[in-house]
Every structure is written in structure tokens, then in C-alpha cells.
C-alpha positions as CSV (number, residue, x, y, z in Angstrom):
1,X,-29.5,-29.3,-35.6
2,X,-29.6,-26.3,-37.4
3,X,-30.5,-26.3,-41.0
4,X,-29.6,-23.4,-43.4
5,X,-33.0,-22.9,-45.1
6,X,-34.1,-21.6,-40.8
7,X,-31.8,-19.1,-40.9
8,X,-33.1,-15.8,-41.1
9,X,-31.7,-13.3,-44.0
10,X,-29.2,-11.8,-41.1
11,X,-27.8,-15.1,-40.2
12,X,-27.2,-16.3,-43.5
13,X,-25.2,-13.2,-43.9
14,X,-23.2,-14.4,-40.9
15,X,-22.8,-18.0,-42.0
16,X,-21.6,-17.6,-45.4
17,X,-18.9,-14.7,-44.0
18,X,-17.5,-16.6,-41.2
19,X,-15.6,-19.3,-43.5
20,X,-13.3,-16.5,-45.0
21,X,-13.9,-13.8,-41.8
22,X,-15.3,-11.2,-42.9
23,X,-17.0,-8.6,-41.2
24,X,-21.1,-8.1,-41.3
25,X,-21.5,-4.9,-40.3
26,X,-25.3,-4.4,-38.9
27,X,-25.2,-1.1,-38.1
28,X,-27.6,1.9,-39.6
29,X,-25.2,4.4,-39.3
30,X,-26.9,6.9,-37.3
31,X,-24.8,7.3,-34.0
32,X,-27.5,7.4,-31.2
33,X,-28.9,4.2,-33.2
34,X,-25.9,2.3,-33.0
35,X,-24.9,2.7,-29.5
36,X,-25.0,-0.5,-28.1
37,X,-25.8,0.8,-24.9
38,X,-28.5,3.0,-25.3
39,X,-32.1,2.3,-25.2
40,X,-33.0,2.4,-29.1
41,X,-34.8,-0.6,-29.9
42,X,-32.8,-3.2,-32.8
43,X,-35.3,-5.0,-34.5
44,X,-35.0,-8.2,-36.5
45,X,-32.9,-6.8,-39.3
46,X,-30.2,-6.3,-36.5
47,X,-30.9,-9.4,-34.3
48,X,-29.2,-12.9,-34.6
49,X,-29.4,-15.7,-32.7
50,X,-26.6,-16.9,-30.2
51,X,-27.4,-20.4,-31.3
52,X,-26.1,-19.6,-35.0
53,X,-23.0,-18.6,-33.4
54,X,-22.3,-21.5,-31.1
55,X,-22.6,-23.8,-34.4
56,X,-20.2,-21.8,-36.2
57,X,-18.2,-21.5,-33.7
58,X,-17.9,-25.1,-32.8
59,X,-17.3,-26.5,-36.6
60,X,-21.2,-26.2,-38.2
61,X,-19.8,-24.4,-41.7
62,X,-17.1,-26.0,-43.1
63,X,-14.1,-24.1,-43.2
64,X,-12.3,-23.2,-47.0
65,X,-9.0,-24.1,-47.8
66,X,-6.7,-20.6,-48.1
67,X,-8.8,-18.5,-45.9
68,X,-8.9,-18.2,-42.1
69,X,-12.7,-18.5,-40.2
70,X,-13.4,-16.0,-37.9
71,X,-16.7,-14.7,-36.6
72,X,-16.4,-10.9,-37.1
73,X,-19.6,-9.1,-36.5
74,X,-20.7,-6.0,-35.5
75,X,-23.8,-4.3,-34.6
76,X,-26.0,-6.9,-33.8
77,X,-28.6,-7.9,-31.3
78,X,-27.5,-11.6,-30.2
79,X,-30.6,-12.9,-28.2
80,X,-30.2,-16.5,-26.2
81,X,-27.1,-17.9,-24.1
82,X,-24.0,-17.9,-26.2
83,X,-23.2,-21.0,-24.9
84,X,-19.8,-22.4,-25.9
85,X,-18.8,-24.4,-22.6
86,X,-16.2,-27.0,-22.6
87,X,-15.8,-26.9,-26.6
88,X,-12.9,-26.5,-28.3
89,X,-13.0,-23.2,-30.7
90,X,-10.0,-22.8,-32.8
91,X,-11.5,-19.7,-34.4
92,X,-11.1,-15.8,-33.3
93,X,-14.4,-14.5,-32.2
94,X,-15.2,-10.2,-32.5
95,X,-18.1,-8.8,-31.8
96,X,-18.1,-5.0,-31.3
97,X,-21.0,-2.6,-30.8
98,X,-23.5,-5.8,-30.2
99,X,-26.2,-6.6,-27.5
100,X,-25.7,-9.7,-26.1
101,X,-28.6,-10.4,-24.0
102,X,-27.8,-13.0,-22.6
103,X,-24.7,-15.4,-20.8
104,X,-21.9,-15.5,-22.6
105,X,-20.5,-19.3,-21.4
106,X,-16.8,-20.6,-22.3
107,X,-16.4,-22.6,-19.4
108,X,-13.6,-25.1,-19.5
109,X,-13.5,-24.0,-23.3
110,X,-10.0,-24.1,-25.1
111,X,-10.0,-21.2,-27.6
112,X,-8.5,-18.3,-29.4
113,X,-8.8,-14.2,-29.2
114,X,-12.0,-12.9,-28.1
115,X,-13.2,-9.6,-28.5
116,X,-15.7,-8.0,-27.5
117,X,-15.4,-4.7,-28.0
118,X,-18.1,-1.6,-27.0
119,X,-20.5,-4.1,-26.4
120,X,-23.6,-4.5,-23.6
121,X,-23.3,-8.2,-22.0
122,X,-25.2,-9.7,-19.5
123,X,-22.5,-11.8,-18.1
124,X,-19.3,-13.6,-19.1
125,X,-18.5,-16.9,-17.7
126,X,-14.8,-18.2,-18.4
127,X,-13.7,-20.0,-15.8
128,X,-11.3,-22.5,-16.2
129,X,-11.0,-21.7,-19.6
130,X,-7.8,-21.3,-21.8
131,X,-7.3,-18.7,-24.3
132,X,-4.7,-18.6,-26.6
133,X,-4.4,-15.1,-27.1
134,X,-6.3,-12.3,-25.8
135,X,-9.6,-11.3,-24.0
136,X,-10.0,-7.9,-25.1
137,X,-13.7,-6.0,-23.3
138,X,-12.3,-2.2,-24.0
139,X,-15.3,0.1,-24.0
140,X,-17.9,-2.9,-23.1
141,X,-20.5,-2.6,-20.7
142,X,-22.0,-5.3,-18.8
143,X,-24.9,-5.2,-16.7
144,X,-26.4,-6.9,-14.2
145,X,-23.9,-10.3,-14.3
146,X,-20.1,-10.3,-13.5
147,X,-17.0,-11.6,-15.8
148,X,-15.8,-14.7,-14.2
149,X,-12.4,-15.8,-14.7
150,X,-11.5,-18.3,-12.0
151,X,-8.3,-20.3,-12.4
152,X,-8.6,-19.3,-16.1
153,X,-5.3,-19.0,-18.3
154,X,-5.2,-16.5,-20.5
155,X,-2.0,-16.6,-22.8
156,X,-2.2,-12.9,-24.3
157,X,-3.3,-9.8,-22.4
158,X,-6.8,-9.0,-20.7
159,X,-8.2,-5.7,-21.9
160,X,-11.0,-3.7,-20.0
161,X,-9.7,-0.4,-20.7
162,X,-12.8,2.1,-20.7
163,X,-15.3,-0.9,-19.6
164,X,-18.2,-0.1,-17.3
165,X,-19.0,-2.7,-14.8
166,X,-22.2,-2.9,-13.1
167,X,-22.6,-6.4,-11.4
168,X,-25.5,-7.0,-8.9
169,X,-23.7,-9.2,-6.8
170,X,-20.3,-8.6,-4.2
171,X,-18.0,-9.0,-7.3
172,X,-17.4,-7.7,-11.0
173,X,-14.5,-9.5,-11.7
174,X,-14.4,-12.5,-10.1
175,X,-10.8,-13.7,-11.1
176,X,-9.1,-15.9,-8.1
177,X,-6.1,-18.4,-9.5
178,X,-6.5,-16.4,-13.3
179,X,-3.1,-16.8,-14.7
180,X,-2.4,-14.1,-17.3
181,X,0.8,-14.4,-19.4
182,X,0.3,-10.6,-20.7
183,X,-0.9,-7.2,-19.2
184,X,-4.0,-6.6,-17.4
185,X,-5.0,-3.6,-18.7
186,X,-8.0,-1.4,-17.0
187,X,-7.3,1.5,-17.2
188,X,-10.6,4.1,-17.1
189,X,-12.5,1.6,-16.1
190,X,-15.8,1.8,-13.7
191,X,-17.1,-0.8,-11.3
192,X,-19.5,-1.4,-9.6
193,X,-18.2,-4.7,-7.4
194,X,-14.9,-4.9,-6.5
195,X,-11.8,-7.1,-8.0
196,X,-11.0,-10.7,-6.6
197,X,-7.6,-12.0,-7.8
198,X,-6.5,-14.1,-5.1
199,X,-3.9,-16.2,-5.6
200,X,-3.5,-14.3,-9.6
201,X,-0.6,-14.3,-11.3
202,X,-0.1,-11.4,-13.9
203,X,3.0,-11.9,-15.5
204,X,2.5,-9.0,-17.1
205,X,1.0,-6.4,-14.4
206,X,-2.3,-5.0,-14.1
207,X,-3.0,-1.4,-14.9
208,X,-5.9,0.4,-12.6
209,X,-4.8,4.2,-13.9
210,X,-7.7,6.3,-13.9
211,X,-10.5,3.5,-13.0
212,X,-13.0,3.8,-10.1
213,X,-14.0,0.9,-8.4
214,X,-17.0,0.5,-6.2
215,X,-18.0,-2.2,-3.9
216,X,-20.7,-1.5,-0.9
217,X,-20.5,-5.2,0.0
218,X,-16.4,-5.2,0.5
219,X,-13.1,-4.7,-1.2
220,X,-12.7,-3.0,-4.1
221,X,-9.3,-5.1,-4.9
222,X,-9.1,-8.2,-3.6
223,X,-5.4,-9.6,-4.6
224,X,-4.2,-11.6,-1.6
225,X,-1.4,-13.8,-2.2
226,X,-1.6,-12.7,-6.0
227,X,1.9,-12.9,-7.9
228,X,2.6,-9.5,-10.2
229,X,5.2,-7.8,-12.2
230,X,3.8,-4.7,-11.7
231,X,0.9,-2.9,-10.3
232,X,-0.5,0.3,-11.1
233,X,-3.8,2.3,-9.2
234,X,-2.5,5.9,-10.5
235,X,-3.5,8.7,-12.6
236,X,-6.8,9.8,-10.3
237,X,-7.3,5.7,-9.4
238,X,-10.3,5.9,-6.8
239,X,-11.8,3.6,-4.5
240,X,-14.9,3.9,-2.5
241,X,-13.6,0.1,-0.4
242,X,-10.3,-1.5,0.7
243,X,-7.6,-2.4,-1.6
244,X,-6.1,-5.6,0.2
245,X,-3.1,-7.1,-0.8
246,X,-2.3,-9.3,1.9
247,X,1.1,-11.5,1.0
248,X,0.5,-10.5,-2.4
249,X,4.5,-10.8,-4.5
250,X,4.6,-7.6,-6.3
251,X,7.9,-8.0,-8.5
252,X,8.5,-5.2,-9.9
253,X,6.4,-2.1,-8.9
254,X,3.3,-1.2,-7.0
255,X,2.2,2.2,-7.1
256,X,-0.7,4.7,-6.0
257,X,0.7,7.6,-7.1
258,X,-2.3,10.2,-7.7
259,X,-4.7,8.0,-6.5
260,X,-7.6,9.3,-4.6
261,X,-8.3,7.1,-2.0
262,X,-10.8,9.6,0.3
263,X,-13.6,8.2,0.1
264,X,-15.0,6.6,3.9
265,X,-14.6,3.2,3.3
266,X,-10.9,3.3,1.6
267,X,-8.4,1.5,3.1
268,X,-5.1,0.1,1.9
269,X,-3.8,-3.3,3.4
270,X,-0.6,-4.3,2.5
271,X,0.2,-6.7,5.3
272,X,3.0,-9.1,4.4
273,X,3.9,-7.4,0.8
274,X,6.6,-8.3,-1.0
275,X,7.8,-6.0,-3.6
276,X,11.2,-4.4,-5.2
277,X,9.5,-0.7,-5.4
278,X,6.7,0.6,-3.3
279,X,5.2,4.2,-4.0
280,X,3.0,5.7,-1.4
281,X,2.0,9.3,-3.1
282,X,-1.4,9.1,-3.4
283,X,-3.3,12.8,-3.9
284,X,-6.1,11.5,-1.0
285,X,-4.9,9.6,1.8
286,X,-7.3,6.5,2.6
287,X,-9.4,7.4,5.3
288,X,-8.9,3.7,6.8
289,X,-5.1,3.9,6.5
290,X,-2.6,1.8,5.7
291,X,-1.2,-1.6,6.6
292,X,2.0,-2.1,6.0
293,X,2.6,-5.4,8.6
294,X,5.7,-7.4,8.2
295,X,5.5,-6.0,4.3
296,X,8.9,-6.4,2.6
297,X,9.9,-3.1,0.5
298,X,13.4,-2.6,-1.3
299,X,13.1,0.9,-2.0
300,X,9.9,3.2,-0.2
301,X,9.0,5.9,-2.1
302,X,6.4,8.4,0.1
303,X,4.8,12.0,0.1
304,X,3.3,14.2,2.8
305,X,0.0,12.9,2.6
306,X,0.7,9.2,3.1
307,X,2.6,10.3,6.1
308,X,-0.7,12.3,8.2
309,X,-2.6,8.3,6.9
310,X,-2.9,6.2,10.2
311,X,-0.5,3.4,9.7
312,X,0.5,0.3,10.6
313,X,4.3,-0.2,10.6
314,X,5.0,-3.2,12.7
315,X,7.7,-5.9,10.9
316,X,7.8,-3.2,8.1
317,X,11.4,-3.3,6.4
318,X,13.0,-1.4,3.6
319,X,16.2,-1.1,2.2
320,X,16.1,2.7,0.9
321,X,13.8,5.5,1.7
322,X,12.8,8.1,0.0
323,X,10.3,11.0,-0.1
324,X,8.8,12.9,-3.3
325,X,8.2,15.9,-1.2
326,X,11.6,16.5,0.1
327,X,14.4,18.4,-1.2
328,X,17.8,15.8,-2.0
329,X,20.0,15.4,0.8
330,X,23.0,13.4,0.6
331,X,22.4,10.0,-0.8
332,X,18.8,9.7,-0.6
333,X,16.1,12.3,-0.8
334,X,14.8,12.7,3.1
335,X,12.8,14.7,5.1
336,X,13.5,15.7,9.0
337,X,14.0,12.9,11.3
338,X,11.0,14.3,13.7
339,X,8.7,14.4,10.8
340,X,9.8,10.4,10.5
341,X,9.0,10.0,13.7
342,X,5.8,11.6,13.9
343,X,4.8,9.1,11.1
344,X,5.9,6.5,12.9
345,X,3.6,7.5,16.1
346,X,1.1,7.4,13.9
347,X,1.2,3.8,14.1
348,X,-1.2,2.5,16.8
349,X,0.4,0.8,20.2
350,X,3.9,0.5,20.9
351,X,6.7,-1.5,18.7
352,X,10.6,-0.8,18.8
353,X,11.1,-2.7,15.5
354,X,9.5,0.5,13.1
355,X,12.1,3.2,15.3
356,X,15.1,0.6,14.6
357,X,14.7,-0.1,11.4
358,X,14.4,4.2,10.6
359,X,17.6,4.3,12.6
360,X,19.5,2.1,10.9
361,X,18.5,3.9,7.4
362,X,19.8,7.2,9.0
363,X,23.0,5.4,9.8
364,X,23.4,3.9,6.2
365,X,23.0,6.9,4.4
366,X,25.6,8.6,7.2
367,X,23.1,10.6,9.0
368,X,24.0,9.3,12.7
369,X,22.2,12.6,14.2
370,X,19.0,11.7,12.9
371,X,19.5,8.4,13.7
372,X,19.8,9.1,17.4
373,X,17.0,11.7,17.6
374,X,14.6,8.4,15.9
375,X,16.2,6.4,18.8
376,X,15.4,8.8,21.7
377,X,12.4,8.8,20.5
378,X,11.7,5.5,20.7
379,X,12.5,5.2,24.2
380,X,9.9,8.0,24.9
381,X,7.0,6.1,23.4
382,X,8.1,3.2,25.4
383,X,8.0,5.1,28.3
384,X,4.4,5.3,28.2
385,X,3.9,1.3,28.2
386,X,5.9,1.0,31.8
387,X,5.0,1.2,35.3
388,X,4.5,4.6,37.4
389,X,7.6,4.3,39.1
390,X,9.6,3.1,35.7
391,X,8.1,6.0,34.0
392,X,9.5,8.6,36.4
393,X,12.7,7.0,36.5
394,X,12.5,7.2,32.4
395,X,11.6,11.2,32.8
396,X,14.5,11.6,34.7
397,X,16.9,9.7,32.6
398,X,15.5,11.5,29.6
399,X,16.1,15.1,31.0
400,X,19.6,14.3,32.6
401,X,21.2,12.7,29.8
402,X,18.3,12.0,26.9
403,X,18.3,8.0,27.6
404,X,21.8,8.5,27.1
405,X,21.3,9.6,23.2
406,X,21.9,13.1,24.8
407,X,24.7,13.3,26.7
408,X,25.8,16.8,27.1
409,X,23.3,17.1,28.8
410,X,24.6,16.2,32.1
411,X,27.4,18.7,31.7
412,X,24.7,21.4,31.5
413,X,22.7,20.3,35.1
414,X,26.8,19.5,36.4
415,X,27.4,23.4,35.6
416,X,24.2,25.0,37.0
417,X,24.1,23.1,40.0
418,X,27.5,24.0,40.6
419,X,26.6,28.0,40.0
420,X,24.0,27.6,42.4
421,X,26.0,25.9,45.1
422,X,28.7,28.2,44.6
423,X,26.7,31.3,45.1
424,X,24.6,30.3,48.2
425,X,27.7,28.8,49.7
426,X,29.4,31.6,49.1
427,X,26.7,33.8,50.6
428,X,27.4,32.1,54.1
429,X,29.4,30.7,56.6
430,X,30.2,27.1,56.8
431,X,32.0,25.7,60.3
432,X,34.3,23.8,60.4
433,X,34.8,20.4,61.5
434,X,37.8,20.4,63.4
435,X,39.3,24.3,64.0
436,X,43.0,24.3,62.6
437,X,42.5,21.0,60.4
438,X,41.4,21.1,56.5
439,X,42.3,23.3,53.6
440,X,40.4,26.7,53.2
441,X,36.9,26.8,52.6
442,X,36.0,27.2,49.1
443,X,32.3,27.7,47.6
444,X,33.2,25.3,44.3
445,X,35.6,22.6,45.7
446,X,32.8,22.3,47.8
447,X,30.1,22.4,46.0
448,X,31.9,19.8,43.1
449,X,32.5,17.5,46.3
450,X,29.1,17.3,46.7
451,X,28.4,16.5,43.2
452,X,30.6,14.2,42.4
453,X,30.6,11.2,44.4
454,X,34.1,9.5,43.6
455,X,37.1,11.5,44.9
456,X,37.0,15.0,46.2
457,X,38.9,18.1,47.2
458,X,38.8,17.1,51.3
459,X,36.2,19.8,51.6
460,X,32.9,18.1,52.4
461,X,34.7,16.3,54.9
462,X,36.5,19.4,56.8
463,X,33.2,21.8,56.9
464,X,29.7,21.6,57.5
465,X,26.6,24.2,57.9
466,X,24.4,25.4,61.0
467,X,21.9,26.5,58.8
468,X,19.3,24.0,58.2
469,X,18.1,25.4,54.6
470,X,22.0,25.5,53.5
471,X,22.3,22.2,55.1
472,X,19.4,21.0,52.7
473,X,21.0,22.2,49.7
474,X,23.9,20.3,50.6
475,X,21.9,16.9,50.8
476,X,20.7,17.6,47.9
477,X,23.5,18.4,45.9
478,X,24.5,15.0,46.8
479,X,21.5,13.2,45.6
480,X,21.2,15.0,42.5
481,X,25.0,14.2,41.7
482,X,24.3,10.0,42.3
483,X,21.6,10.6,40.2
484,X,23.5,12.3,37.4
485,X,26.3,9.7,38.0
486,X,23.9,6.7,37.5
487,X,21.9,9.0,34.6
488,X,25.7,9.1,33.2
489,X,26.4,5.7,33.5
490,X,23.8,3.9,31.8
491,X,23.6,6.4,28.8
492,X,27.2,6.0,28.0
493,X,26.6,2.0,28.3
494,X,23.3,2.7,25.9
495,X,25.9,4.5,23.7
496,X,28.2,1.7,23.5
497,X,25.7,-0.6,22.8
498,X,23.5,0.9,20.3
499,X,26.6,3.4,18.2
């Protein structure tokens, strides 16, 4: 046990200010001295040990009636293992512009607020912890170790803002099942080792503007299944890994917009998402694309540059669409229904579901047009999955009637065919099938009774040609109006069904 008279003049300092909190400042008040970070050397006037703190902090000085303990202490050299786990600290602990060389370890502890601000760690182990109040590392760097925080509760926010994270293993923050009652705030922060939050729940977001995340050995964000209010990678957010959110319950907001995610290994997975307002307008599209699987959006916000990303849009449903880089039009800011679709080709393989579920936006927001154009296309790309033989069939259905989404279309061939019979039947002379019988020969009756199968004008039965190449036409005037007839038929069933 420590004994009073072993302390050294420093700690003593520190003992007798902890009862009533107040701050020993060790600092010499030269800037490049002070920096907690830098390489000057602290020698024994600035250096305490971590064992002197664990005994304060666990109840070693008694505390004095009408003052509130805290261990406030700034720029000192803490050598040793600040080693605090499982123990029950009912005092606030700040340390700011200190070296601690060591493992700081609050395993399992129950405590209050800890800061430690613009400080160098070694490593921070709080897993399973519970802190009643807040975690605040802005500014602190920590080298070599990672901050563990695994199925910790934290009842106040977690504050990294400005940290610098430079772990030697996979991950820098090692976070799965961390409940976190406030914000998550890391904003200008830089890691190296990603983020794993599976299974977190942020109550009151986390904030990624402006941080850069590194991980050579996998994801930069790990958040899979992870419960959040809102989520923010913006303001120049960068990547050099995958952000994965796989079934992750965003509640509020996710958004990446400004982020520059173009660095080679960037991807964004977002496969089975849930979340009231998604915005995909990142400044650098992810050179791995995104996933958007079965993801659940209520309103989709986009921009150019997520559209060129290589997507995955399978399952992907939203109730409004929207896009930053479009001018409004009508209820709903929009652009072109091709440049929709080219989006969706983007997505690899053939699926109907991404083509219906553009069409029936178009439709909600009145744009029926559009909504056909999306739907022609998407018997165009399903062309390409069928057999030879269906795949001609499909050409000719699209360029007689546009898979029925394009109907005038069959008036047009209907009215050139019949300028062409007209004028080479008009250019000759038929005979006629029986002399005295019929009604006059005329180029268009009977060229239309050729075309259209049903009914007639009695001329294709009364007169016929000697001429083998006018013959020919004639034959195949009469295939190409079956085919325009069964062309018509099934588009104006495709109509009824699908309008």
C-alpha cells in the first residue's frame, strides 16, 4: 500500500489537490515543451506514477465534506498501467496534455466523466465498462494500442473530435455492442485501423465530418447491424477501405455528402439498410461502388457522381427520389428518365425489381412518360438473358410496337408498307382471277388487304400477279401484317396490364 512519505514532491501535489479537484498544472510553459506529443524529454519534475492515480481514484485520500474529488491534472508524464479494472470510481478523472505510457484499463469499471484531452496514450481498454457521463479523447493521440469499447455503455457523449489514431493492429476502435446514449462525435479525426461497431447503438449519431480513416487490413467502418439516429461521413470524409453497413437501422439520416471516397480500396456496402433519409452526393465516387441490396430508403437523395459509381440495386426500395444535381420538376426534383436508366444498367446482371420500382416513382409523381420509357427499357435488358430465337422475336416486338410501351409505332410500318405496296402495285398489272367478276383493281385496297388480315376490300381475292418479284412483295406484305397484328396484340395486352 502506498504510504504518503513515498510519494515523490509531484505526487504529493496531486494527492493533496484531488480531495477538493483542483488542477496541478505540470507544464513549463514553453509550447514545443509542452506538446504531449512531441519528442521533448519530461523528466521527474513532470512525471507521476499511474499507481498514485489508481489509489486516488479508487478511495486512497479521504474525501472532504463540501468539496467534490476529482483528479484534474495536466501536463504530466504518467509512467506504469493505469489500471482501474472492475473498480468502482465515483470521481471525474481529466487529464489533458499528459503522456501516459502505458494501458489505460477500466474494464468492467463503473465510473464517471473521463477526459483525456490532447493527450499521447498507449492504449485504452473499456470494455464492458459503464460511464456515467462522457468519454471525451478530442485532440488525443494514441499510438501503437487501440480504444476498446466492447459492449461498453456510455451514458453521455463519446468525443474524438481532432484525435489521431494509430493502432498496430486491424482496428482503432474496437467498439462492437457499445451503447452510447449521447453523440459520437469524430469529427477531424485520423486513423489508422478502421471502426468496428457492430451491433452499436448510438442514440445520438456518430459524426465522421472531415475524418480520414485508414485500414490496410479491411474496413474502415465496420457498423453492421448497428442501430443510429443519425450518421454523418461529410465535409471531405475520406476512406482508403470499405464502409459496410450491412442491416445497419439508420433512423434518422445517413449521409456522404462531400465525402471523398476515391481512393482504390473504397467501397460503400449498404446491403439491407434501413433508414428515413439516405444522401448519396459524395465529391469522389468509391471506386468499389455501392451496395444498395434489399436496403430500405424513405426518401433518396443523389448527385451525378454517385450515378457513373457501379451499383448494386437489386431489392432496393424508396419512397421519394430526388437528385441535387437536377433542376425542380413537378413534385420532386428529377433528372431524365434515360439518365435513370443508365444508372440502373450500371447494376451488374439482370433484375426487373430496380426498373419497377423507378417506374412506379415516375407514376407517383405523374410522370407516366418516363415511367414507360424506364419500362421499355427494362424489357431490353431482359432481352439479353433469353434464347436466340426469343431474342429476335424481342427485336421485332421492340421495333414494331416498342414491347408494346410504343405503340404508334405500328401505325408508322402500317403506313410505309402501304406507300410501298401502293406504288409498286401501281406500277403494274395485276390479272385477274375471274375476267368480269370483282370490283376494280385498286393499288391501296389491295395493298391494305394484304396487310390486314381480318376483313378486306374483296381485292386479294379477285386479282393476282404474273410477276414473280410482285408476287413476293405480295407474300410479304402478308407476313409482315400477321406480324404487326400479333406485335399489336400483345403490346396493347402489356398496356392493359402494366398502365
Amino acid at each position: 500500500m502506498l504510504q504518503y512519505d513515498d510519494l515523490t514532491p509531484v505526487e504529493r501535489a496531486v494527492w493533496d489537490a484531488f480531495p477538493e479537484g483542483r488542477l496541478v498544472d505540470l507544464r513549463s510553459g514553453v509550447l514545443e515543451e509542452d506538446d504531449a506529443v512531441g519528442e521533448s524529454a519530461w523528466g521527474s519534475g513532470r512525471t507521476v506514477r499511474a499507481e498514485v492515480l489508481t489509489a486516488l481514484l479508487l478511495g486512497a485520500n479521504q474525501v472532504r465534506p463540501g468539496a467534490v474529488a476529482a483528479l484534474n491534472l495536466t501536463g504530466a508524464r504518467i509512467v506504469g498501467s493505469l489500471d482501474l479494472e472492475g473498480g468502482d470510481i465515483a470521481h471525474t478523472v481529466h487529464l489533458a496534455s499528459c503522456r501516459l505510457e502505458e494501458t489505460v484499463n477500466v474494464r468492467g469499471s463503473a465510473t464517471r466523466t473521463i477526459r483525456l484531452r490532447n493527450c499521447r496514450v498507449l492504449d485504452i481498454n473499456a470494455q464492458m465498462a459503464r460511464i456515467e457521463g462522457r468519454l471525451d479523447l478530442r485532440g488525443t493521440t494514441l499510438r501503437g494500442g487501440r480504444i476498446a469499447l466492447t459492449n461498453a455503455h456510455v451514458s453521455g457523449e463519446l468525443v474524438l473530435n481532432g484525435a489521431t489514431l494509430e493502432a498496430e493492429g486491424k482496428w482503432a476502435l474496437f467498439a462492437g455492442g457499445l451503447v452510447a446514449e449521447g453523440a459520437v462525435f469524430c469529427r477531424g479525426l485520423t486513423a489508422r485501423g478502421g471502426f468496428r461497431l457492430l451491433g452499436a447503438q448510438l442514440s445520438g449519431g456518430l459524426f465522421l465530418g472531415g475524418a480520414r480513416l485508414e485500414n490496410p487490413e479491411g474496413e474502415a467502418l465496420l457498423a453492421d447491424t448497428a442501430t443510429v439516429k443519425t450518421l454523418e461521413l461529410t465535409d471531405g470524409f475520406s476512406a482508403t477501405a470499405a464502409v459496410r453497413l450491412r442491416g445497419a437501422h439508420i433512423t434518422n439520416r445517413l449521409s456522404v455528402r462531400g465525402a471523398a471516397l476515391g481512393e482504390a480500396g473504397a467501397a460503400l456496402d449498404l446491403a439491407r439498410l434501413q433508414v428515413a433519409e439516405l444522401d448519396l452526393t459524395p465529391a469522389v465516387a468509391p471506386p468499389g461502388g455501392i451496395d444498395l441490396r434489399s436496403a430500405r430508403v424513405e426518401v433518396l437523395r443523389d448527385n451525378e457522381t454517385c450515378r457513373t459509381a457501379r451499383v448494386r440495386l437489386e431489392g432496393l426500395v424508396y419512397a421519394s427520389l430526388h437528385a441535387d444535381d437536377a433542376p425542380p420538376a413537378g413534385p420532386g426534383e428529377r433528372v431524365g428518365a434515360a439518365r435513370r436508366v443508365a444508372w440502373l444498367r450500371r447494376s451488374p446482371g439482370y433484375s426487373p425489381q430496380p426498373y419497377e420500382q423507378l417506374a412506379g416513382w415516375y407514376r407517383l409523381i405523374g410522370h407516366d412518360d418516363d415511367a414507360r420509357l424506364v419500362l421499355l427499357e427494362k424489357q431490353r435488358h431482359r432481352r439479353g438473358t433469353l434464347h436466340p430465337f426469343a431474342r429476335l422475336w424481342g427485336r421485332v416486338f421492340d421495333a414494331t410496337v416498342g414491347y408494346g410501351y410504343r405503340p404508334w409505332r405500328a401505325g408508322g410500318w402500317l403506313i410505309l408498307l402501304s406507300l410501298i405496296g401502293t406504288l409498286v402495285f401501281r406500277a403494274h398489272t395485276p390479272t385477274p382471277n375471274k375476267e368480269g367478276e370483282g370490283p376494280p383493281f385498286s393499288a391501296l385496297a389491295y395493298t391494305l388487304d394484304l396487310l390486314i388480315p381480318i376483313g378486306g376490300f374483296g381485292q386479294r381475292g379477285s386479282w393476282h400477279w404474273k410477276d414473280p418479284a410482285v408476287m413476293g412483295l405480295s407474300y410479304a406484305l402478308i407476313a409482315a401484317g400477321w406480324l404487326l397484328t400479333t406485335a399489336v396484340v400483345a403490346g396493347i395486352t402489356r398496356s392493359l396490364n402494366k398502365t
